[in-house]
C-alpha positions in Angstrom: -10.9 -6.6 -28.1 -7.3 -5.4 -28.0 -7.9 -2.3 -27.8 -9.7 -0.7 -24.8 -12.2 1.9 -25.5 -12.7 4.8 -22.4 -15.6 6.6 -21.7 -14.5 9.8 -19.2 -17.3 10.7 -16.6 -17.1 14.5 -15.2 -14.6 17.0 -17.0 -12.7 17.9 -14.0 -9.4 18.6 -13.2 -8.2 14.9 -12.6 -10.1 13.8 -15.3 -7.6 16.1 -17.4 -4.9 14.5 -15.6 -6.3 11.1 -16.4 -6.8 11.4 -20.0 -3.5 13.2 -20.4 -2.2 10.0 -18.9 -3.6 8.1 -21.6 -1.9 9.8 -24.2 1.4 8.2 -23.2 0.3 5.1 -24.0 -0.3 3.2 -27.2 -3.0 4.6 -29.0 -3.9 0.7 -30.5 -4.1 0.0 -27.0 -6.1 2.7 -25.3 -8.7 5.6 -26.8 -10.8 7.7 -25.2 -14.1 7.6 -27.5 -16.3 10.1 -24.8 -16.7 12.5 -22.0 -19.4 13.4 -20.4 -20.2 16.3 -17.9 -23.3 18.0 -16.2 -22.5 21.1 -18.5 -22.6 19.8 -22.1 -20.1 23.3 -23.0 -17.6 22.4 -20.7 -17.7 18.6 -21.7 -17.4 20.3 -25.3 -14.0 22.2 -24.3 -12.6 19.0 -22.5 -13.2 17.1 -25.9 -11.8 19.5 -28.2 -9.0 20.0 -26.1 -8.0 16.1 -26.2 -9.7 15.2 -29.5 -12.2 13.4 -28.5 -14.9 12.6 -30.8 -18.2 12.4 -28.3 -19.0 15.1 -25.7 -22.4 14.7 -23.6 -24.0 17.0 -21.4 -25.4 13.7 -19.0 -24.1 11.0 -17.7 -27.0 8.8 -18.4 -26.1 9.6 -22.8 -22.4 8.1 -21.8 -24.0 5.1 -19.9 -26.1 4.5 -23.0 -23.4 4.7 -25.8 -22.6 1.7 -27.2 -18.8 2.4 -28.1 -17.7 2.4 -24.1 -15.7 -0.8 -22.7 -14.9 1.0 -19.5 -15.6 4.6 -17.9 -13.3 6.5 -15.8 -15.5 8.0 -13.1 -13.6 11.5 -11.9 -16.6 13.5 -10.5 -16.9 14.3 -6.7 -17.0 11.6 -3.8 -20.9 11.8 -3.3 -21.4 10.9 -6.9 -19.2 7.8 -6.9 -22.0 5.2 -6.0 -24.9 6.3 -8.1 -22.6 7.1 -11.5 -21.1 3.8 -10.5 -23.9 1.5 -10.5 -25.5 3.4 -13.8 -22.1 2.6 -15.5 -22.4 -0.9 -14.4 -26.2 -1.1 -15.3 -25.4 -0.5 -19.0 -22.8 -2.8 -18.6 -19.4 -1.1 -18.5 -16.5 -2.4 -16.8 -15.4 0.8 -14.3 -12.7 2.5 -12.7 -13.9 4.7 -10.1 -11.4 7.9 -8.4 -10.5 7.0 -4.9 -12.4 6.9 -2.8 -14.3 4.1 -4.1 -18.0 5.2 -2.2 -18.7 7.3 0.7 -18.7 4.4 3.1 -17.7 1.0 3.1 -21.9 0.5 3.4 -21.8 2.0 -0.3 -18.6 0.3 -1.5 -20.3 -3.5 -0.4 -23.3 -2.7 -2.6 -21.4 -1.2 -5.5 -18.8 -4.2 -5.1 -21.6 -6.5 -5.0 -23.6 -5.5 -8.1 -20.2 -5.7 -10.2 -19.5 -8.8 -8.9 -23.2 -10.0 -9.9 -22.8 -8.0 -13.6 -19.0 -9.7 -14.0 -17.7 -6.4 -14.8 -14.7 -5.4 -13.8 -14.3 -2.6 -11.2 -11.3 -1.0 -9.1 -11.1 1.7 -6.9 -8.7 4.2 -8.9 -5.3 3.9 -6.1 -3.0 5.0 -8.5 -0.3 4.4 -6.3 -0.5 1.1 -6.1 0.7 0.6 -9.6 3.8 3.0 -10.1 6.7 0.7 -10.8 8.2 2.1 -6.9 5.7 0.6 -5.2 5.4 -2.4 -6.8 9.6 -2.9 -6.0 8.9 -2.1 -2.5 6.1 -5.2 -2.5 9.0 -7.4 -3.7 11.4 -5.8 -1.2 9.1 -6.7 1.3 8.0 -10.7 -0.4 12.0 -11.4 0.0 12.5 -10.6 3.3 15.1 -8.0 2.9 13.1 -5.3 5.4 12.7 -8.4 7.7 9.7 -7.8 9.8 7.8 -4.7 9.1 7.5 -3.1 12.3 6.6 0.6 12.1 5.3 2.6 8.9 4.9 6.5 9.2 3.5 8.9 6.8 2.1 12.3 6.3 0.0 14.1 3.6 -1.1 17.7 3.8 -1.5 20.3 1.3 -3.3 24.1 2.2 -6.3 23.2 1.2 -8.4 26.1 2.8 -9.7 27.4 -0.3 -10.3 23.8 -2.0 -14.5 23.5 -2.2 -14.7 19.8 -2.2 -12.4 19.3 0.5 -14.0 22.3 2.7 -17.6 21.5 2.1 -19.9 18.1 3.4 -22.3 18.3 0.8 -19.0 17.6 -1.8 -17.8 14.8 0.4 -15.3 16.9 1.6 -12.4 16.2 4.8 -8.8 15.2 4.1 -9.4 11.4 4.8 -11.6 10.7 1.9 -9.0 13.2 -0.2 -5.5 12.4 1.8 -6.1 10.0 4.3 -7.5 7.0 1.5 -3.4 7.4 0.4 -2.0 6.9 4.1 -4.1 4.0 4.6 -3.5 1.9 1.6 0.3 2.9 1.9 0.0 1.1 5.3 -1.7 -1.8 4.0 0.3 -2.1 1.4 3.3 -2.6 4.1 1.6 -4.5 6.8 -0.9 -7.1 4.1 -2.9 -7.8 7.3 -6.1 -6.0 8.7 -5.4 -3.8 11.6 -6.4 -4.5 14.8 -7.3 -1.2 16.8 -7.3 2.2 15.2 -7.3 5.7 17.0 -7.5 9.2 15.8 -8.2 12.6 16.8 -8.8 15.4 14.5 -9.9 19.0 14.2 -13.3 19.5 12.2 -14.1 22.7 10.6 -17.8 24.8 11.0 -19.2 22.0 8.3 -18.4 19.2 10.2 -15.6 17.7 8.4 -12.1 17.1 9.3 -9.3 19.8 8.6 -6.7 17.2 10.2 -6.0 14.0 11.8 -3.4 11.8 13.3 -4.1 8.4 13.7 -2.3 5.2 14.4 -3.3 1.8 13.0 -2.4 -0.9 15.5 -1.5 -4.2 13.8 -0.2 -7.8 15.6 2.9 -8.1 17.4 2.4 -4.5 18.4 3.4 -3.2 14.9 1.8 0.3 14.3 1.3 2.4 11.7 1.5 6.6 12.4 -1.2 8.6 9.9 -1.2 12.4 10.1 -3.2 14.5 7.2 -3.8 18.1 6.7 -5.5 20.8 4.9 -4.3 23.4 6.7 -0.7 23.3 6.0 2.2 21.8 3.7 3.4 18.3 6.1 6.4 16.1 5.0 4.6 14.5 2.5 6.6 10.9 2.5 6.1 7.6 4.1 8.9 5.7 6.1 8.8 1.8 5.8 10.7 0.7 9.1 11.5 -3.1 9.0 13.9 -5.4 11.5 16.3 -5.1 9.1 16.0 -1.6 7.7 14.0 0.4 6.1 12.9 2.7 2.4 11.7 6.1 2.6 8.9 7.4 -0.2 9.2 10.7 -1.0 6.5 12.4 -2.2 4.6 8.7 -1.5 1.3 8.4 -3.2 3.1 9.4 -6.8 6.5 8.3 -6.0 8.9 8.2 -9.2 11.9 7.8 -6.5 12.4 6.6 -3.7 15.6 5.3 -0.8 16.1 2.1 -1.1 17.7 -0.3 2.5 21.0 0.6 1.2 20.5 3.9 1.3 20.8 4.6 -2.3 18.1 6.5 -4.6 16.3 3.9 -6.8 14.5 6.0 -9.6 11.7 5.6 -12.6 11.2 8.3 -14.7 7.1 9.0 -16.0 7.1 10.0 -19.6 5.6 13.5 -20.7 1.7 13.5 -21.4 0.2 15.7 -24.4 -1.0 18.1 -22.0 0.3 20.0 -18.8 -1.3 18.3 -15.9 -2.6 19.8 -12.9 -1.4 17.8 -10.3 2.4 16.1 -9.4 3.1 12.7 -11.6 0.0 12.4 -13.2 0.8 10.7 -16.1 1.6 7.5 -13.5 -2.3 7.8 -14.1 -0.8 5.2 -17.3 -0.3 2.4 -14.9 -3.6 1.8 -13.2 -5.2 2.5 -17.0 -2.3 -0.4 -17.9 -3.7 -2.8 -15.2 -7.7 -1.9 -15.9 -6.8 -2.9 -19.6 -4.8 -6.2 -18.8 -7.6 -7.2 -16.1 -9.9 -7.0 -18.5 -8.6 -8.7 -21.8 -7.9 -11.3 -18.8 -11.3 -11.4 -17.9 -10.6 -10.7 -14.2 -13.2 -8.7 -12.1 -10.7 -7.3 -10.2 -7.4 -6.5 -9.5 -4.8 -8.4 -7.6 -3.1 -5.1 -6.5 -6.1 -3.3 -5.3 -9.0 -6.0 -5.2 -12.7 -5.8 -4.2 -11.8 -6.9 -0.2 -9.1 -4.2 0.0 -11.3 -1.5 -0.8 -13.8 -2.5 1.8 -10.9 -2.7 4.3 -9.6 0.5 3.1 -13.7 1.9 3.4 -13.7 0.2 6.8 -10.9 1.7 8.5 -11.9 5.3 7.0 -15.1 4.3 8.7 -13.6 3.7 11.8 -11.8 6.9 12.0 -14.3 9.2 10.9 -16.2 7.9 14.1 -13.1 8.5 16.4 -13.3 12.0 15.6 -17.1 12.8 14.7 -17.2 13.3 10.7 -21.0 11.6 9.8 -21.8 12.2 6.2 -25.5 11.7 5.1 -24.6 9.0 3.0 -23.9 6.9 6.8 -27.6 7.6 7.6 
């Protein structure tokens, strides 16, 4: 099976994004054979728009099809677990938006069922796969930072008007949104679990957070600064502050550029997609889809670059700051 055949779940706008992505890669390599959404007219538009040859107005009909390898699951937070473990039920290997499940609760079971199903299944951190960060890993392996001592980084958008990231019921607050990409930025520097964590934040009428800072305390009193927002525009990069020096991210969770130690740019330029996308960089959306495909003609479960224990860290430490500052869902009860 050389070439990898995508179902799409949920004909949102990052599912757009997603399958735009695709289209800059190798069409022997990747297809998109269906998408599926609650309203079978707009599932209709999403298909004619990018050719697709299958539109379904359920889930369950995509679950069932037999021409699916793997399914991109793009539909709101709440809906990650239950779409999930369908899509593995049936058999399909899956790729699930950030953030993996509502709680690391969630994220264990889900986790646990692919493992039992040998399917493959990542938690979609896009970031993790743009060629940037994966030079900063090797700038890190080698030694040339030194010791990673301080990390700081900031993601906020105004977001007052954005539904899902307004409302509980749609899983919303900027940590499940924002926050997942400061965390895994921070793990991705430090390799190690933090120790303590503290945050404060400011909750809106539904209960959910409209901002936080936060600091992630590792060992040898390292620390990593987190600040999110959906109230205003922040800086938007991450500083990586080693013994010996440090690279700066701009626009960190899609970066096609970034400082290197020397102080020079580095840069990787993303090709052009088909389609205008709706958010920045979106056709980076082509690596992650590049690792799901080479995991899986590898037979691997997971993926070394975001694998089944770092999302439950990742789910953990989200965990641990929604209780610092009060956000319960009713997936926690």
């Amino acid at each position: 099976m050389e070439l990898l055949r995508w179902g799409i779940v949920s004909a949102g706008k990052i599912s757009h994004d997603f399958v735009t992505a695709l289209s800059t890669l190798p069409s022997d390599e990747h297809s998109v054979v269906a998408i599926a959404a609650r309203d079978k007219s707009r599932a209709e538009e999403f298909a004619k728009l990018h050719e697709i040859p299958n539109a379904f107005g359920s889930y369950e009909e995509l679950a069932e099809s037999k021409d699916i390898d793997v399914v991109y699951i793009g539909s709101i937070n709440p809906q990650h677990f239950d779409i999930g473990m369908m899509m593995l039920e049936h058999g399909k290997h899956v790729l699930i938006e950030k953030p993996l499940c509502m709680n690391e609760k969630q994220a264990k079971k889900l986790i646990t069922y692919a493992e039992r199903k040998k399917l493959f299944l990542m938690e979609a951190v896009w970031s993790r796969f743009f060629p940037a960060y994966q030079y900063i890993r090797k700038q890190i392996a080698s030694g040339v930072l030194g010791t990673i001592e301080e990390v700081n980084v900031s993601f906020g958008f105004d977001l007052m008007a954005v539904d899902r990231v307004q409302k509980k019921e749609l899983g919303g607050g900027t940590l499940l949104d924002l926050g997942i990409y400061t965390i895994q930025l921070c793990q991705w520097a430090f390799q190690e679990p933090p120790l303590t964590i503290k945050a404060t934040g400011e909750l809106n009428a539904d209960g959910v957070d409209l901002s936080i800072d936060g600091e992630l305390h590792y060992s040898g009193s390292r620390v990593a600064k987190i600040q999110t927002s959906a109230k205003k525009l922040l800086e938007n990069k991450a500083i990586i502050k080693g013994s010996k020096g440090q690279i700066t991210l701009p626009n960190f969770w899609c970066p096609t550029s970034i400082i290197d130690i020397d102080g020079k740019q580095k840069e990787w330029v993303v090709p052009k997609g088909k389609q205008k996308t709706n958010f920045p960089n979106s056709e980076g959306l082509r690596y992650e889809a590049e690792e799901v495909r080479k995991c899986i003609l590898d037979g691997k479960l997971q993926s070394e670059h975001m694998n089944h224990n770092e999302s439950l860290l990742v789910a953990r430490i989200e965990d641990s700051i929604r209780k610092e500052i009060g956000v319960v869902y009713p997936e926690d009860e």
